[in-house]
C-alpha positions in Angstrom: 0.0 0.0 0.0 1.6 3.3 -0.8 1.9 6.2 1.2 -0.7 8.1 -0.7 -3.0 5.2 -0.7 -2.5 5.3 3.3 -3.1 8.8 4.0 -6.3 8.8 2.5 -7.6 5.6 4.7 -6.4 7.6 7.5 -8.4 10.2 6.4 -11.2 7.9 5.8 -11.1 5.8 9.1 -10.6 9.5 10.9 -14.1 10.5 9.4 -16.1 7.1 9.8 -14.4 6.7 13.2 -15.4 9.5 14.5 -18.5 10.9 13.8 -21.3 10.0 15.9 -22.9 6.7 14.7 -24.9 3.8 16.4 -21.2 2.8 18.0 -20.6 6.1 19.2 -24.1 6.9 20.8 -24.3 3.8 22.6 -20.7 3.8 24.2 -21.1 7.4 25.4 -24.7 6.0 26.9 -23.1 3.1 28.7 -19.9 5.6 29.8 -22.7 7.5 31.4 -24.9 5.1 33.0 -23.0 2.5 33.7 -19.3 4.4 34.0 -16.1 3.5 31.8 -15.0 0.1 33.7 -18.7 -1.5 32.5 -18.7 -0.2 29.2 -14.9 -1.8 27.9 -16.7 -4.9 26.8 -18.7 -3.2 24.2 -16.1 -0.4 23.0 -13.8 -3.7 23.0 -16.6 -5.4 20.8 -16.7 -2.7 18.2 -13.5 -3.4 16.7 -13.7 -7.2 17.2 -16.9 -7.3 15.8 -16.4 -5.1 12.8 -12.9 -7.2 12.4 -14.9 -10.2 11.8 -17.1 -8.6 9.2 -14.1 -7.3 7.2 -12.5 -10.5 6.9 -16.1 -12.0 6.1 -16.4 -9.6 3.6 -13.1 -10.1 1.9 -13.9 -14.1 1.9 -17.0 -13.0 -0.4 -19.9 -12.3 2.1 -20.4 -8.8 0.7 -20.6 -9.9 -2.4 -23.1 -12.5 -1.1 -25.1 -9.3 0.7 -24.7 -7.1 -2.4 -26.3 -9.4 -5.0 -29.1 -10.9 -2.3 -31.7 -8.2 -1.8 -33.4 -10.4 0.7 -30.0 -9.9 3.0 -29.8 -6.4 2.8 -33.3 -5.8 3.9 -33.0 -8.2 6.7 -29.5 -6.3 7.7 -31.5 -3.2 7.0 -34.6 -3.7 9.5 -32.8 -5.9 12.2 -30.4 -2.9 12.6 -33.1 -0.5 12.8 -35.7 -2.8 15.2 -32.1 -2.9 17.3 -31.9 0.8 17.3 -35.7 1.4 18.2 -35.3 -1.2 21.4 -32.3 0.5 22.5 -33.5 3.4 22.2 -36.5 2.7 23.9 -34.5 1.0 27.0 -32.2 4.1 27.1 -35.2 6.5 27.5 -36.8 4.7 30.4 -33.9 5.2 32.6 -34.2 8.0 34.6 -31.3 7.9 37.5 -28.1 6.3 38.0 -29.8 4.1 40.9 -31.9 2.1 38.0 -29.3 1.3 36.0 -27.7 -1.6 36.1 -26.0 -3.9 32.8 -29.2 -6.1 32.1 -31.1 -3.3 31.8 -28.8 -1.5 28.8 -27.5 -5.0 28.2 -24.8 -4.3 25.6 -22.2 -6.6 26.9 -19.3 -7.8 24.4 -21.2 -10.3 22.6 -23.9 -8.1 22.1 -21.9 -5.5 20.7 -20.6 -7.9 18.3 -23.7 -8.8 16.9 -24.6 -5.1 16.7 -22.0 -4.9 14.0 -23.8 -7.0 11.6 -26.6 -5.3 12.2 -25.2 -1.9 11.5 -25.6 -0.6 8.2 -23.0 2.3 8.9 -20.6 -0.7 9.7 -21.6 -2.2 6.4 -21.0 0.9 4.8 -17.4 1.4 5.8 -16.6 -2.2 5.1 -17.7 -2.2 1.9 -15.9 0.5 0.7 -12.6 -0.8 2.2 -12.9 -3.7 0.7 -13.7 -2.3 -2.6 -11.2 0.7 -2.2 -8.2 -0.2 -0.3 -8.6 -4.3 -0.1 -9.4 -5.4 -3.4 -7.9 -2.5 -5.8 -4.8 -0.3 -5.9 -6.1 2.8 -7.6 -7.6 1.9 -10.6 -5.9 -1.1 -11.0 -6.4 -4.6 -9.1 -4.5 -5.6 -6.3 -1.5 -7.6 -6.1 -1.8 -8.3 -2.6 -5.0 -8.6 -1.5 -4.3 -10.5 2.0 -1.3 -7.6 3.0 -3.7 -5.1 2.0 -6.8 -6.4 4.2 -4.5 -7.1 7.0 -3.6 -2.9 7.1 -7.1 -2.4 6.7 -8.2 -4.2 9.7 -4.7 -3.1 11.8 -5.8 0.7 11.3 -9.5 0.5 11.8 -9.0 -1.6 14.6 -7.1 1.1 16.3 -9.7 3.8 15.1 -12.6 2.0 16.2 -11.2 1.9 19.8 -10.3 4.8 20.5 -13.2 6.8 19.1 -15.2 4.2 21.0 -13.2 4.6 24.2 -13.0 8.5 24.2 -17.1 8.8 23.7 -17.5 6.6 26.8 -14.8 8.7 28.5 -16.8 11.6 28.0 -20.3 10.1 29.2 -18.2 8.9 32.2 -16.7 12.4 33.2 -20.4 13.5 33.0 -22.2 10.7 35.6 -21.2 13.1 39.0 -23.3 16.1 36.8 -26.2 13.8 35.4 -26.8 12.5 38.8 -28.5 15.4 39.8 -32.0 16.3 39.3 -33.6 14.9 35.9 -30.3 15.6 34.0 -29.5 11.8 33.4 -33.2 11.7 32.2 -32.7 14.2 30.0 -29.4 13.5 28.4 -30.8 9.5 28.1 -33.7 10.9 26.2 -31.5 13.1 23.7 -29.1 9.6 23.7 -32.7 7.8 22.6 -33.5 10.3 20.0 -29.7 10.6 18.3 -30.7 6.4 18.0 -34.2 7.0 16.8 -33.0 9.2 14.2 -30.6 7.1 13.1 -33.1 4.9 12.4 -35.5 6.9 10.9 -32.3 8.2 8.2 -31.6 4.1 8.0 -35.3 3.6 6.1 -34.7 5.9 3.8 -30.6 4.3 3.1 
């Protein structure tokens, strides 16, 4: 992979990393109710999960997904029916004294799952694979397997530390939302960053 070639999927993971997402939302939720020790299984699940999926994806499964419109829409409306529940669990809870890990139960294997079920994960696998893994410019790849190895090496990296600094920041918030109807608040405004992710998913 050349240096040019490498800047830009810096530039890439830097942007998908990053912005708020399903990921995102939910780690900076479980930072906040349930503080940054309880919420390392899921930001640790993020990159394992997502992983997984890019080496799927390189052994043919999104080509499998791409030409099976049957296995898109069932991607599709489990990720959003995940999004709606979690959303709906996150909006009941109204102080730090209800909360407790079944009740937002996003534990590692759950966050696994959640990667196959979301389609911004999808997204950004799919375009490595058909940018960076499979092609070098506009030219086919010599070396596929090097080239997929990078890709999962930097986006592993990425996916943990954008996980692990928006549960950082919930967590540095938990002494403030315990007072009053803050957590309440800031739960609800969690939900609804979900809900609209759903709602922009039906129309992807």
């Amino acid at each position: 992979m050349s240096a040019e070639e490498l800047a830009a999927l810096l530039s890439f993971a830097t942007a998908m990393s990053f912005t708020p997402g399903p990921n995102t939302t939910l780690s900076t939720a479980l930072g906040a109710n349930l503080g940054l020790r309880r919420a390392l299984p899921f930001i640790v699940a993020v990159p394992a999960g997502w992983t997984l999926m890019m080496l799927l994806c390189g052994l043919g499964l999104a080509a499998l997904v791409l030409a099976a419109p049957v296995l898109r829409l069932a991607v599709k409306f489990g990720g959003i029916a995940y999004l709606v529940w979690m959303a709906w669990k996150l909006a009941a809870v109204r102080t730090l004294g209800e909360v407790d890990a079944r009740q937002l139960d996003v534990g590692f294997w759950q966050g696994v799952g959640l990667q196959f079920l979301n389609i911004k994960a999808w997204m950004l696998a799919l375009a490595l694979a058909a940018g960076w893994v499979t092609s070098a410019g506009s030219q086919p790849a010599a070396n596929p397997g090097e080239r997929l190895a990078i890709v999962c090496a930097v986006m592993v990296v990425f996916a943990l530390t954008s996980n692990f600094s928006y549960a950082l920041a919930g967590s540095l918030l938990r002494g403030w939302l315990a007072q009053g109807r803050r957590l309440l608040v800031f739960n609800r405004v969690m939900a609804a960053v979900l809900l609209a992710t759903a709602i922009w998913l039906l129309g992807a």
